[in-house]
mmCIF file as gemmi writes it, N, C-alpha and C atoms, coordinates in Angstrom:
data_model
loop_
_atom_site.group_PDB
_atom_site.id
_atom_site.type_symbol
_atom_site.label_atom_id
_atom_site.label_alt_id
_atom_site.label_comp_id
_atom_site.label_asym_id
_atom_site.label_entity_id
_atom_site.label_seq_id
_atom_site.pdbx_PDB_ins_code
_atom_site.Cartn_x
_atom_site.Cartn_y
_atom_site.Cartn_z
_atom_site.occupancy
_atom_site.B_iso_or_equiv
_atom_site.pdbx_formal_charge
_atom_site.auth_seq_id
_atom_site.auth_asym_id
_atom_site.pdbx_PDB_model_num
ATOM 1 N N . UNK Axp A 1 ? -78.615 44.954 -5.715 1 0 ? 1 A 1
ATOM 2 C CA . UNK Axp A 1 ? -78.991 44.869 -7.114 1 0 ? 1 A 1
ATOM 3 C C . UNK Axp A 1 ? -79.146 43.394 -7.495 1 0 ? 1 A 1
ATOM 4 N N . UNK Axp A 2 ? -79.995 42.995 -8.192 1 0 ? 2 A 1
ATOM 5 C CA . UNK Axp A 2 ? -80.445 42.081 -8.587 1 0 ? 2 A 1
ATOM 6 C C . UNK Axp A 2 ? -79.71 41.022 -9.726 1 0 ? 2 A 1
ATOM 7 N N . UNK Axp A 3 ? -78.9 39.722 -9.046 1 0 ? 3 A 1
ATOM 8 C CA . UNK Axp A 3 ? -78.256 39.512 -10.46 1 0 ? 3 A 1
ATOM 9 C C . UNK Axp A 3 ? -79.123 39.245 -11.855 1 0 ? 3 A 1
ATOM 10 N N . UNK Axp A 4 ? -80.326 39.065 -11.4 1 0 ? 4 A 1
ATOM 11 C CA . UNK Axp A 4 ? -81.465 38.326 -12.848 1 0 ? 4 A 1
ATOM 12 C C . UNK Axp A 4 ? -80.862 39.953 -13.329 1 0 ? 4 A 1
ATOM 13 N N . UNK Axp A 5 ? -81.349 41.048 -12.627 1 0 ? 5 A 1
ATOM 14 C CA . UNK Axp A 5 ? -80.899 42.699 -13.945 1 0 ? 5 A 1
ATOM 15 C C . UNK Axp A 5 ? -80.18 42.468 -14.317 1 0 ? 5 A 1
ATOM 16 N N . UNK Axp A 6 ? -78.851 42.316 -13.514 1 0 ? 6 A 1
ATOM 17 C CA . UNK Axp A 6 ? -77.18 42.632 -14.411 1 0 ? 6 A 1
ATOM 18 C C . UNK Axp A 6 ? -76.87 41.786 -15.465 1 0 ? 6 A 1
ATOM 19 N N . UNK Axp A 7 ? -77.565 39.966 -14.768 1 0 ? 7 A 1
ATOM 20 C CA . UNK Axp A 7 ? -77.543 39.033 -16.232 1 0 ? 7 A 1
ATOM 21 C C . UNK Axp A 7 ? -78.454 39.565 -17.913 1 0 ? 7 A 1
ATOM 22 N N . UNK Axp A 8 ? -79.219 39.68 -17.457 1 0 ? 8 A 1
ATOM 23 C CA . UNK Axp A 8 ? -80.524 40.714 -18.456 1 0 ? 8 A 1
ATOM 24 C C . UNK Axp A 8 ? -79.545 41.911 -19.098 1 0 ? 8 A 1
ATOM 25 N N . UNK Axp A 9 ? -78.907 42.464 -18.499 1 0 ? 9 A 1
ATOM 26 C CA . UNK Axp A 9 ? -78.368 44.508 -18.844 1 0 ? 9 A 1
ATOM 27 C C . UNK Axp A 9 ? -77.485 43.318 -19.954 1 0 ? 9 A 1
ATOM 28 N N . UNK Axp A 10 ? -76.349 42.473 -19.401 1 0 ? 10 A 1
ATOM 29 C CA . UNK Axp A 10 ? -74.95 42.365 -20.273 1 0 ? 10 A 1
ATOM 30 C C . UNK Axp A 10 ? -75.832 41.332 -21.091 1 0 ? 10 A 1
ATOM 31 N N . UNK Axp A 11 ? -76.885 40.768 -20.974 1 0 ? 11 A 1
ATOM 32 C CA . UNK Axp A 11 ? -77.182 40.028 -22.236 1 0 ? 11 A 1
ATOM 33 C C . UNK Axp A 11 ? -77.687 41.04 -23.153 1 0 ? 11 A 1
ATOM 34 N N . UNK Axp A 12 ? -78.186 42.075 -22.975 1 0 ? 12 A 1
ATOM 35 C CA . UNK Axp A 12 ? -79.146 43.328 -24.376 1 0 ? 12 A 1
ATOM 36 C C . UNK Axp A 12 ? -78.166 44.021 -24.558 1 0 ? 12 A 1
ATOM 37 N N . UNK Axp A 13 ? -76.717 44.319 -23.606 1 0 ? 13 A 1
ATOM 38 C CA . UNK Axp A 13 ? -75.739 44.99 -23.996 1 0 ? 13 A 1
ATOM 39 C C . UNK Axp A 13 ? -75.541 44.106 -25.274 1 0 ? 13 A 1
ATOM 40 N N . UNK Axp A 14 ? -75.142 43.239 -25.446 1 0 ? 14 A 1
ATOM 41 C CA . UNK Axp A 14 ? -74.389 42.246 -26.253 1 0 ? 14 A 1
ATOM 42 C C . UNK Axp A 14 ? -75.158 42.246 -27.378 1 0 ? 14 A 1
ATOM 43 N N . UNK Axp A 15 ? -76.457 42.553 -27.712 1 0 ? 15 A 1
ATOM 44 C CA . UNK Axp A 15 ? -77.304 42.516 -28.662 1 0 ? 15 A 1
ATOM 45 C C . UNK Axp A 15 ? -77.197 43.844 -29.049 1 0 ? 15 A 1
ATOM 46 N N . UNK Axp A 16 ? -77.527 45.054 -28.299 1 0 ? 16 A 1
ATOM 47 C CA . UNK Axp A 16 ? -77.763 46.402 -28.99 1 0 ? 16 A 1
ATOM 48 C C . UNK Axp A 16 ? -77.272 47.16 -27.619 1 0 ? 16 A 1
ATOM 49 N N . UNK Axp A 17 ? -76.537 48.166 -28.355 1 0 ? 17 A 1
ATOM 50 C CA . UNK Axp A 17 ? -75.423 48.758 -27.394 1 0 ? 17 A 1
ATOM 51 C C . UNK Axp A 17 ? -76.435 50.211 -27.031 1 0 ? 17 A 1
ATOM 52 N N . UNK Axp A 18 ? -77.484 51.163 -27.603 1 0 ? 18 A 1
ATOM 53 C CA . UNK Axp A 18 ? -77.917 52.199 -27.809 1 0 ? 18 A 1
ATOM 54 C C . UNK Axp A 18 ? -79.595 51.759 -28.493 1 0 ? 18 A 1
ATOM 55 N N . UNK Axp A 19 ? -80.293 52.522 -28.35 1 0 ? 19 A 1
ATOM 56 C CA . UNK Axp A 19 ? -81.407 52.855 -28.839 1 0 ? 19 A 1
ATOM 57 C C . UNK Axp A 19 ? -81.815 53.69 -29.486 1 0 ? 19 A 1
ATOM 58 N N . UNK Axp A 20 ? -82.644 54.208 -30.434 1 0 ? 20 A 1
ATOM 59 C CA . UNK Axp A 20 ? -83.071 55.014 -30.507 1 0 ? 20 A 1
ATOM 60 C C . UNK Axp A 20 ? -84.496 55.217 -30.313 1 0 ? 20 A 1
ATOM 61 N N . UNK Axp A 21 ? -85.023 55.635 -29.112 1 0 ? 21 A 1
ATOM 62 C CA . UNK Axp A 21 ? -86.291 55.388 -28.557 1 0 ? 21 A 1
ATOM 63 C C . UNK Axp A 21 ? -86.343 54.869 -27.026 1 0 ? 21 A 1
ATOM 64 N N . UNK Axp A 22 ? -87.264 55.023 -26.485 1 0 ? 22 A 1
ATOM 65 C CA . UNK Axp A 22 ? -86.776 54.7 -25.237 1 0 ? 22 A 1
ATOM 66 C C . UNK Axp A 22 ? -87.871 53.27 -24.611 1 0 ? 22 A 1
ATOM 67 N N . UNK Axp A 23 ? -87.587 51.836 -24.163 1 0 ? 23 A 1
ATOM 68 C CA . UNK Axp A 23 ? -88.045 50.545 -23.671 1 0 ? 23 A 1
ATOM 69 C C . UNK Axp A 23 ? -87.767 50.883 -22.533 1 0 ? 23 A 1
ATOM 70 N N . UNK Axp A 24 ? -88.806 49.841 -21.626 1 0 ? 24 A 1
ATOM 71 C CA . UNK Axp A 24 ? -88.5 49.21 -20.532 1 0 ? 24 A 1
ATOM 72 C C . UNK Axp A 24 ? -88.672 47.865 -20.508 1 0 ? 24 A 1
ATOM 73 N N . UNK Axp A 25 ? -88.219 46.92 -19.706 1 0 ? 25 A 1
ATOM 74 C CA . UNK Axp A 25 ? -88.006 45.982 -19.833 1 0 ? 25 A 1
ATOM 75 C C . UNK Axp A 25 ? -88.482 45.904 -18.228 1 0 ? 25 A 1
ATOM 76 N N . UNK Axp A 26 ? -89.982 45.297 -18.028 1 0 ? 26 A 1
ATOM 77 C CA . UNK Axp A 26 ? -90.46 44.86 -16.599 1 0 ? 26 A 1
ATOM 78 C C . UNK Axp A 26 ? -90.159 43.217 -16.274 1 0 ? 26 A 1
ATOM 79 N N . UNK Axp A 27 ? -89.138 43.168 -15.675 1 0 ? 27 A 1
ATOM 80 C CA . UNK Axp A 27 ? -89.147 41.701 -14.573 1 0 ? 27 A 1
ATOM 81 C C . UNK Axp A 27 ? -89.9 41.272 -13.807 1 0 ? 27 A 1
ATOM 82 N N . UNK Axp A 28 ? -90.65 40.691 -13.886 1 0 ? 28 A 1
ATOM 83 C CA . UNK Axp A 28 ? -91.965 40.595 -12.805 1 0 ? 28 A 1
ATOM 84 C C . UNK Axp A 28 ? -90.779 39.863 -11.663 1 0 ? 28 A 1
ATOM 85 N N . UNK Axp A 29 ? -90.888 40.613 -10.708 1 0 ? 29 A 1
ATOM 86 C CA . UNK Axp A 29 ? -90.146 40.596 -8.961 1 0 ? 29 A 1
ATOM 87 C C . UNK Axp A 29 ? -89.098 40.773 -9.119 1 0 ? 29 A 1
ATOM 88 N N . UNK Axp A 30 ? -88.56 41.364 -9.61 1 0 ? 30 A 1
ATOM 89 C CA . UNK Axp A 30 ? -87.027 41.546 -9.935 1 0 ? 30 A 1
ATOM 90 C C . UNK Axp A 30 ? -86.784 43.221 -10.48 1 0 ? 30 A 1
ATOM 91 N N . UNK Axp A 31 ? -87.147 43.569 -10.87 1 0 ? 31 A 1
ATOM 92 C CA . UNK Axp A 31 ? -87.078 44.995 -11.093 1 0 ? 31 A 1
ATOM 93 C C . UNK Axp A 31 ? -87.389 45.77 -12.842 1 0 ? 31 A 1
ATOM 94 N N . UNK Axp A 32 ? -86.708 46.507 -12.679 1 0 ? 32 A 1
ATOM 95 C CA . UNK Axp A 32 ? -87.016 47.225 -14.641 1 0 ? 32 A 1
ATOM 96 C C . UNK Axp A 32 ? -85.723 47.8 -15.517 1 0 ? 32 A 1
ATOM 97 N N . UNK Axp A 33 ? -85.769 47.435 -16.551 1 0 ? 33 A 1
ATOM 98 C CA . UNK Axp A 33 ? -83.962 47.777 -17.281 1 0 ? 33 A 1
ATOM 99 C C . UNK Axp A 33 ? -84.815 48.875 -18.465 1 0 ? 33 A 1
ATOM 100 N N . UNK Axp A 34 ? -84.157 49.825 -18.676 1 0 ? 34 A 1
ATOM 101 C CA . UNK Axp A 34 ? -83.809 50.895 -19.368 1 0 ? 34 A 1
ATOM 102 C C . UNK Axp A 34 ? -83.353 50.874 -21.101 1 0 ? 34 A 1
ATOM 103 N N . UNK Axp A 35 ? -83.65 50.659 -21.95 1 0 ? 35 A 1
ATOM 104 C CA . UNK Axp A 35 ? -83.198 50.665 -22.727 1 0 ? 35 A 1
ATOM 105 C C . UNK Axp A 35 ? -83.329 52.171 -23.821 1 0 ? 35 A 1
ATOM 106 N N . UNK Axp A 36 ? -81.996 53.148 -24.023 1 0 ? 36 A 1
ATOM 107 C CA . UNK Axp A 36 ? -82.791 54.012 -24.842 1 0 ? 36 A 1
ATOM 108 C C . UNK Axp A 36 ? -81.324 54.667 -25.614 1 0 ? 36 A 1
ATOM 109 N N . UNK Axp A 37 ? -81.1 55.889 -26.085 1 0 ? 37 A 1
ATOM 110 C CA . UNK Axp A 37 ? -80.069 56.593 -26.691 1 0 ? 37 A 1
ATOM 111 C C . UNK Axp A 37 ? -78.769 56.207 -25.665 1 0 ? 37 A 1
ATOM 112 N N . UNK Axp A 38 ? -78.564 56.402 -24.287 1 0 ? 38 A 1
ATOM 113 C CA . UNK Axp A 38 ? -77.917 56.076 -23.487 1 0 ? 38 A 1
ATOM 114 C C . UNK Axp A 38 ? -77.146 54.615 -23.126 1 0 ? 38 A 1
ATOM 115 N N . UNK Axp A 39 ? -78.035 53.82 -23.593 1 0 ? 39 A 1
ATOM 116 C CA . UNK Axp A 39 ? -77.575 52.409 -23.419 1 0 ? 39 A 1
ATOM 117 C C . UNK Axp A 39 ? -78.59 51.626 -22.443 1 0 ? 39 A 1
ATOM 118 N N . UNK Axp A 40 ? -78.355 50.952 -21.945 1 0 ? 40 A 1
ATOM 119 C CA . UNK Axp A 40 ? -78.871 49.519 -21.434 1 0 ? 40 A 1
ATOM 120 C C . UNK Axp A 40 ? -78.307 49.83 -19.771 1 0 ? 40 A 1
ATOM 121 N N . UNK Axp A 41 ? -79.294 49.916 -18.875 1 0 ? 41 A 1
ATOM 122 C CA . UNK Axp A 41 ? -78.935 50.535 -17.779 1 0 ? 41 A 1
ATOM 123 C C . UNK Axp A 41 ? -80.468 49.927 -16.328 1 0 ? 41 A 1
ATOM 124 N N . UNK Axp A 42 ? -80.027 49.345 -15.547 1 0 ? 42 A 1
ATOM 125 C CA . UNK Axp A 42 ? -80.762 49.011 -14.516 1 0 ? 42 A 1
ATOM 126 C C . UNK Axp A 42 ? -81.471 50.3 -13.912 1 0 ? 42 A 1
ATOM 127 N N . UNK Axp A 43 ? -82.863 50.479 -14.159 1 0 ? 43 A 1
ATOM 128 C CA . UNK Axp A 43 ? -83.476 51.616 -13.862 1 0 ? 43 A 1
ATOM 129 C C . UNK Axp A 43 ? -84.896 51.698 -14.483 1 0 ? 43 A 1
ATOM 130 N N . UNK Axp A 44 ? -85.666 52.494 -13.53 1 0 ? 44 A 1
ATOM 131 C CA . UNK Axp A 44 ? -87.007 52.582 -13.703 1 0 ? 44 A 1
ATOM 132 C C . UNK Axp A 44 ? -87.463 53.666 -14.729 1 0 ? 44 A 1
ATOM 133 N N . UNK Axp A 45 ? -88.754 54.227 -14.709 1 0 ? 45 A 1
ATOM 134 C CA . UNK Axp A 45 ? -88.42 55.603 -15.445 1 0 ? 45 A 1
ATOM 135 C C . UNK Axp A 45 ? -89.871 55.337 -16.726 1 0 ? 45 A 1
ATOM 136 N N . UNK Axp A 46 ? -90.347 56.567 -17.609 1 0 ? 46 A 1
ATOM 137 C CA . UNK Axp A 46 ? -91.394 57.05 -18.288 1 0 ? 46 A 1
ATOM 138 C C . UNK Axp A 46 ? -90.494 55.752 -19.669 1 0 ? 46 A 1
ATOM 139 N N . UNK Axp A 47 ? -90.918 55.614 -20.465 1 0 ? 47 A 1
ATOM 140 C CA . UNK Axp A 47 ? -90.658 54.783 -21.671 1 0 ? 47 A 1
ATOM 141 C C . UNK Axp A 47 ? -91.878 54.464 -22.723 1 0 ? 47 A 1
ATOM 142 N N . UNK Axp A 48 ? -91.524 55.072 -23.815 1 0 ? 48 A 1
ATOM 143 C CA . UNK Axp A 48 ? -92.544 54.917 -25.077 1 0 ? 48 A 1
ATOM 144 C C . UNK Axp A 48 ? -93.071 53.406 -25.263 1 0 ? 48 A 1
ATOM 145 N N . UNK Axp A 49 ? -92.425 52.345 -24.312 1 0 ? 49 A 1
ATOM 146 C CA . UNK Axp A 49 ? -93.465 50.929 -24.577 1 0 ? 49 A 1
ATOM 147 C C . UNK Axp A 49 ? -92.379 49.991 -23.261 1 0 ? 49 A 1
ATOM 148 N N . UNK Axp A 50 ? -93.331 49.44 -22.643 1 0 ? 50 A 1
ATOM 149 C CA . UNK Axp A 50 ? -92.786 48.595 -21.588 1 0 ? 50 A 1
ATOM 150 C C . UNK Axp A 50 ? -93.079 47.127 -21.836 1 0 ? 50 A 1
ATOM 151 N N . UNK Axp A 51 ? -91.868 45.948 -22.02 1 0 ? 51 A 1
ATOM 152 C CA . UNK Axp A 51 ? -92.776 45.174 -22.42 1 0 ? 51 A 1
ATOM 153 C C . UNK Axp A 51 ? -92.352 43.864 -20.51 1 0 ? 51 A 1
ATOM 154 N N . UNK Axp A 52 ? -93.351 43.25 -20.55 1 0 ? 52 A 1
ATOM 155 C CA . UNK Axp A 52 ? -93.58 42.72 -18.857 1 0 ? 52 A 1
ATOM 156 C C . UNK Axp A 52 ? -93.583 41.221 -18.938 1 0 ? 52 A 1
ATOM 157 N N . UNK Axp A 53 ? -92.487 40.62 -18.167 1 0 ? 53 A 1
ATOM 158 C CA . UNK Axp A 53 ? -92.448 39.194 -18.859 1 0 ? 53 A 1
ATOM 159 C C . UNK Axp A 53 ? -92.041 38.533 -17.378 1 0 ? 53 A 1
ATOM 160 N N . UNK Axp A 54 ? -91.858 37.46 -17.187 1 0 ? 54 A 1
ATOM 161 C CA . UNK Axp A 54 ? -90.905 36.91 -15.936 1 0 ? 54 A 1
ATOM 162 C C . UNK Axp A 54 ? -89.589 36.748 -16.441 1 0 ? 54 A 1
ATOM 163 N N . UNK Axp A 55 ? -88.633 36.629 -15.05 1 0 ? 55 A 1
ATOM 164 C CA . UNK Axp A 55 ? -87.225 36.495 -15.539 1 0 ? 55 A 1
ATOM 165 C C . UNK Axp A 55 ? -87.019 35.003 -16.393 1 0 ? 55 A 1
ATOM 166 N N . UNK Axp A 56 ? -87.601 33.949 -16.617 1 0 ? 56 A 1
ATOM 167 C CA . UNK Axp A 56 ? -87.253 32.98 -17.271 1 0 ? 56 A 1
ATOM 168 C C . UNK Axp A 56 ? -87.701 33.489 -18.925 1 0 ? 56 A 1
ATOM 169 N N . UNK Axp A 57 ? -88.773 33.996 -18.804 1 0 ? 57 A 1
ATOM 170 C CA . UNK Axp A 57 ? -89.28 34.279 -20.197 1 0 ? 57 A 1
ATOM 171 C C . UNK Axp A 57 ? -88.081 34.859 -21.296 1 0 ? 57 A 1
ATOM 172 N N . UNK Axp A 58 ? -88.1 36.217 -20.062 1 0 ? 58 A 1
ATOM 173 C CA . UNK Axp A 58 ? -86.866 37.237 -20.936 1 0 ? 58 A 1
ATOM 174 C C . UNK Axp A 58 ? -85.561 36.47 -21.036 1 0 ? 58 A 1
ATOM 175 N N . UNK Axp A 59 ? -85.258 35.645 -20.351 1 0 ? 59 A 1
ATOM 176 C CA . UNK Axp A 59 ? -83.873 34.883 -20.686 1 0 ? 59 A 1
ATOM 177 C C . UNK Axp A 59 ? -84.286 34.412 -21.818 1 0 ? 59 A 1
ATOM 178 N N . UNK Axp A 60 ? -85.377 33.453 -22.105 1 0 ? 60 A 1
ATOM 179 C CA . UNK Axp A 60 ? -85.282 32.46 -23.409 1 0 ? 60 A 1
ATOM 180 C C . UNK Axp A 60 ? -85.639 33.363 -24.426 1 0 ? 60 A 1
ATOM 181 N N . UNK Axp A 61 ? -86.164 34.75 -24.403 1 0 ? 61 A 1
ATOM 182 C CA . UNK Axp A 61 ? -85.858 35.753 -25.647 1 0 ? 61 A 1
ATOM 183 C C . UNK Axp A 61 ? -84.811 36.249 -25.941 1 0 ? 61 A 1
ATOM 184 N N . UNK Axp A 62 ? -83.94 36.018 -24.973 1 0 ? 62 A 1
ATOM 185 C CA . UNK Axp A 62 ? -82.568 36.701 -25.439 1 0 ? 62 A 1
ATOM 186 C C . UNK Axp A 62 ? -81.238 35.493 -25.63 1 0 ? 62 A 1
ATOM 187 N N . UNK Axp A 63 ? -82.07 34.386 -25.538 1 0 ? 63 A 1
ATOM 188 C CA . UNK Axp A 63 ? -81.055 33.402 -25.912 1 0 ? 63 A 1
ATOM 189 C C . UNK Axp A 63 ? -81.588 32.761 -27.064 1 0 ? 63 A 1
ATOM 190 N N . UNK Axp A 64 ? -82.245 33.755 -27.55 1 0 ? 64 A 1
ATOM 191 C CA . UNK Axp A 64 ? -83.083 32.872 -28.917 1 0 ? 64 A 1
ATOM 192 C C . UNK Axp A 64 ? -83.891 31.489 -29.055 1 0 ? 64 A 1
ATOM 193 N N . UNK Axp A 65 ? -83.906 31.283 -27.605 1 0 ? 65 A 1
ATOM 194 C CA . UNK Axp A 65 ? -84.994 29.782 -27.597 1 0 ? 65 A 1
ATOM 195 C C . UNK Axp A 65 ? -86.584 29.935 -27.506 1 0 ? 65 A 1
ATOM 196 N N . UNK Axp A 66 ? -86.791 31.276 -27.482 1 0 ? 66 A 1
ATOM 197 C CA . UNK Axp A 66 ? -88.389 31.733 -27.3 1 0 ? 66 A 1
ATOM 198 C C . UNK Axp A 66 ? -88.809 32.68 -28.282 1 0 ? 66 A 1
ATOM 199 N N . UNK Axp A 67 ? -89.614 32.475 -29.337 1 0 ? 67 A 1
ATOM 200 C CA . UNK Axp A 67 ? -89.196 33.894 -30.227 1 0 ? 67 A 1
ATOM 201 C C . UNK Axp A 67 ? -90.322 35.247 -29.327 1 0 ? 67 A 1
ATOM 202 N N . UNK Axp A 68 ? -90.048 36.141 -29.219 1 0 ? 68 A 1
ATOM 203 C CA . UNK Axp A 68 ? -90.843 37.25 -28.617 1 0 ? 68 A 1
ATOM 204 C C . UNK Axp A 68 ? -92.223 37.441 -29.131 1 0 ? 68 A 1
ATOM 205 N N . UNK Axp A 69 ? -92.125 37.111 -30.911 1 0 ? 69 A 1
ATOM 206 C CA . UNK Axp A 69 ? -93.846 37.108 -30.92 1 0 ? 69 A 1
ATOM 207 C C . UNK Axp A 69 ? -94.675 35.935 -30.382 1 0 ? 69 A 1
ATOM 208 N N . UNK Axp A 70 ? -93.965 35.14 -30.417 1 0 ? 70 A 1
ATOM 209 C CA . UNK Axp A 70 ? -94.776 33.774 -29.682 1 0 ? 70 A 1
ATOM 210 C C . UNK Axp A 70 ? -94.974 33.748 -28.273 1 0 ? 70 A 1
ATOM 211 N N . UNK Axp A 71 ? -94.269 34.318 -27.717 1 0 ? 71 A 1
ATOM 212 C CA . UNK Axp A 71 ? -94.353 34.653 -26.05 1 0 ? 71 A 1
ATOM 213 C C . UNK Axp A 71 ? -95.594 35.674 -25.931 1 0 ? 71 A 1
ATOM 214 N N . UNK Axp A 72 ? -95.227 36.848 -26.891 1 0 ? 72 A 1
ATOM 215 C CA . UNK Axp A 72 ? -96.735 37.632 -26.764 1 0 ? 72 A 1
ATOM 216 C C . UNK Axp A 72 ? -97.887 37.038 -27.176 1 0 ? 72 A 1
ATOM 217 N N . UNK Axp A 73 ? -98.204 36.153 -28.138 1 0 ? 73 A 1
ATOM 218 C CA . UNK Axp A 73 ? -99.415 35.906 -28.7 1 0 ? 73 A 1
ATOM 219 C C . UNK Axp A 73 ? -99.814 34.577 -27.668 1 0 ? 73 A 1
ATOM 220 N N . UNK Axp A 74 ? -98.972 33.931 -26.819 1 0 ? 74 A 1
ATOM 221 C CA . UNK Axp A 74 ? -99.274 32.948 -25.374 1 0 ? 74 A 1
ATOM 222 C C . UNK Axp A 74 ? -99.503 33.621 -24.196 1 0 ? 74 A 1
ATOM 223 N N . UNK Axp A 75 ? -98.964 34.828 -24.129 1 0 ? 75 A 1
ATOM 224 C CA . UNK Axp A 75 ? -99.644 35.743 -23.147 1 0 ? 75 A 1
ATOM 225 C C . UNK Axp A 75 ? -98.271 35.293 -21.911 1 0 ? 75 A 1
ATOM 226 N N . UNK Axp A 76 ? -97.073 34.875 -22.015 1 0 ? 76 A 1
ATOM 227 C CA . UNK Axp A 76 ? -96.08 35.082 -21.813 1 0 ? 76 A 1
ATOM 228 C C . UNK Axp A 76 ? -95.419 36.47 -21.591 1 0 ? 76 A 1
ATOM 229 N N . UNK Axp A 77 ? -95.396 37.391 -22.297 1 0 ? 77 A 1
ATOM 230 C CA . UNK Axp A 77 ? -95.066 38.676 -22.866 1 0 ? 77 A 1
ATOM 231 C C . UNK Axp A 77 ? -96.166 39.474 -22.862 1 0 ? 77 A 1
ATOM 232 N N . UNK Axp A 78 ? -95.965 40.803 -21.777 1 0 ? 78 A 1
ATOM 233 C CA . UNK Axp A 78 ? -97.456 41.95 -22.172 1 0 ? 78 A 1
ATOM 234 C C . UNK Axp A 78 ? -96.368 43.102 -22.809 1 0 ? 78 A 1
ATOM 235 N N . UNK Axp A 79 ? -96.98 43.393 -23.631 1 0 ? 79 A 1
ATOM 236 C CA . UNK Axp A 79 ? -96.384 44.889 -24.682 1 0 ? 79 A 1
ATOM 237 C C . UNK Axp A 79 ? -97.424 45.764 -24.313 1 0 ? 79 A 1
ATOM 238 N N . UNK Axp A 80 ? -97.069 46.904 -23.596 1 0 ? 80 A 1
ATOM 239 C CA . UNK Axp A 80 ? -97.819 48.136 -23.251 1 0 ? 80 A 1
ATOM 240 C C . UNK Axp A 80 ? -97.009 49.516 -24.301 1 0 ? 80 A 1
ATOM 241 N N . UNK Axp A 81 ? -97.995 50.651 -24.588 1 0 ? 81 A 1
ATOM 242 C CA . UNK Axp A 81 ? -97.221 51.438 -25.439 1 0 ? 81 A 1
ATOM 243 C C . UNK Axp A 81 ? -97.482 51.345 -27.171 1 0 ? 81 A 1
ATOM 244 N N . UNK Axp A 82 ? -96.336 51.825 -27.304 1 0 ? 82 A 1
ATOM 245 C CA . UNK Axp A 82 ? -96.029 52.506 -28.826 1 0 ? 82 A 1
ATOM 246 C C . UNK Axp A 82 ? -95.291 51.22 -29.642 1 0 ? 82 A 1
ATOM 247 N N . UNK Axp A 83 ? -96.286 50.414 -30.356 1 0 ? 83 A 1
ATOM 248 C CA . UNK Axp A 83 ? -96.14 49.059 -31.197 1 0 ? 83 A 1
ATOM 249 C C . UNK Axp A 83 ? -95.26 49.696 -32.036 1 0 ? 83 A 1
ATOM 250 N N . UNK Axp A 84 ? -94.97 50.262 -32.423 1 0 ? 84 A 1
ATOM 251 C CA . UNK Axp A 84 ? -93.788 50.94 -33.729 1 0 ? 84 A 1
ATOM 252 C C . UNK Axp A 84 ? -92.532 51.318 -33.113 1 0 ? 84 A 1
ATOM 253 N N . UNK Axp A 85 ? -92.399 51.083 -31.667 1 0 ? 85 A 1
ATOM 254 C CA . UNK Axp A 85 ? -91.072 51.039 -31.269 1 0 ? 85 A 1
ATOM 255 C C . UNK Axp A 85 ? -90.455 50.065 -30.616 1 0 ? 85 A 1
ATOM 256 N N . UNK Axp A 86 ? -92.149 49.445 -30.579 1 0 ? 86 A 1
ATOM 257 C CA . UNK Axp A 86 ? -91.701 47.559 -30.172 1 0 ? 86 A 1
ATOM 258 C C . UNK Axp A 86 ? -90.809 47.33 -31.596 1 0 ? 86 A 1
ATOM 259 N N . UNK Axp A 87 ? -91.688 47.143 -32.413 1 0 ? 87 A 1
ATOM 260 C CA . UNK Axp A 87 ? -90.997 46.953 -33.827 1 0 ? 87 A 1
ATOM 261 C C . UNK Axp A 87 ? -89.756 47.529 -34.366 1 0 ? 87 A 1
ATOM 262 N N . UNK Axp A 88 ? -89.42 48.488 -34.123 1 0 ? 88 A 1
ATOM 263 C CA . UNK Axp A 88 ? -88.048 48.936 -33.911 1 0 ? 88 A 1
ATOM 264 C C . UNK Axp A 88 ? -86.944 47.839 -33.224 1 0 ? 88 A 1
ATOM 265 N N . UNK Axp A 89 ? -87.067 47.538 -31.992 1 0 ? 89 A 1
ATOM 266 C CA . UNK Axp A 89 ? -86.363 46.769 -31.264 1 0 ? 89 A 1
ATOM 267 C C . UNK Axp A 89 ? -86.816 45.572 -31.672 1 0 ? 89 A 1
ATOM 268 N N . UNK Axp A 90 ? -87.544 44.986 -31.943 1 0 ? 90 A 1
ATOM 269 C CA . UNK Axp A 90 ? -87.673 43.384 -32.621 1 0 ? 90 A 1
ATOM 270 C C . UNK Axp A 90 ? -86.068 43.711 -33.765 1 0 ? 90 A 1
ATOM 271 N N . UNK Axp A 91 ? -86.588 44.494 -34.478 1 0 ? 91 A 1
ATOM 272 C CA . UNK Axp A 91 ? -85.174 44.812 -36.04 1 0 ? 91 A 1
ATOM 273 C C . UNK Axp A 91 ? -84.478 44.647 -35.889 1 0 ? 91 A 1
ATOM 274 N N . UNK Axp A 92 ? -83.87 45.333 -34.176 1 0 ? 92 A 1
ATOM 275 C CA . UNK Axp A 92 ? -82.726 45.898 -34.113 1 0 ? 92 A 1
ATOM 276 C C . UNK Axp A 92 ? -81.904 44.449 -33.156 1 0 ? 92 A 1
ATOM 277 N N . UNK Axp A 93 ? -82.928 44.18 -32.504 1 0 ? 93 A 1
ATOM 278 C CA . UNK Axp A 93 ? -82.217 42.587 -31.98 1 0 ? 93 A 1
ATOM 279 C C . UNK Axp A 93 ? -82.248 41.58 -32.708 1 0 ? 93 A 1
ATOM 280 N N . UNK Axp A 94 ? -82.606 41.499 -34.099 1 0 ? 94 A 1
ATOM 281 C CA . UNK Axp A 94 ? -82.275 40.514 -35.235 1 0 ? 94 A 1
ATOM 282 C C . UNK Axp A 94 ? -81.301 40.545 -36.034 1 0 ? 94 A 1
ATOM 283 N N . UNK Axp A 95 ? -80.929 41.568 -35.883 1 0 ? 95 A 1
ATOM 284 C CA . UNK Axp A 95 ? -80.084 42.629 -36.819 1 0 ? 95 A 1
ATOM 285 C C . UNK Axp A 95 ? -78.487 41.55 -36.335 1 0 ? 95 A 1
């Protein structure tokens, strides 16, 4: 298992414990994290919006040094899926 996942899982643990809706979170070479009703979990799987970043990217979104819309609109960040549950999880990690 990949430490970039497990660093990634306990950093979105720490932000949002549950979902309502189901993310993926693509690591480009590193693998895919789970986010949904269940929790925050290293794993592949169907998901209402995947969003596809490298492991440096997703670190500096979750350490607040990158904001996520600016990563998407540089083409940093691809959002595939259901934009209204991206937006959900933008809320819910500001929150």
């Amino acid at each position: 298992m990949s430490a970039i996942l497990e660093h990634a899982v306990a950093r979105l643990s720490q932000k949002i414990a549950k979902f309502d809706g189901v993310i993926k979170f693509s690591i480009i070479d590193e693998g895919e994290i789970l986010l949904d009703q269940k929790g925050v979990r290293i794993e592949g799987g169907p998901s209402q919006a995947t969003l596809t970043a490298s492991a440096d990217v997703f670190e500096k979104i979750l350490l607040s040094e990158l904001n996520a819309m600016t990563a998407y609109m540089s083409g940093k960040l691809q959002i595939n899926g259901d934009m209204s549950v991206v937006m959900r999880l933008a809320r819910a990690l500001s929150a």
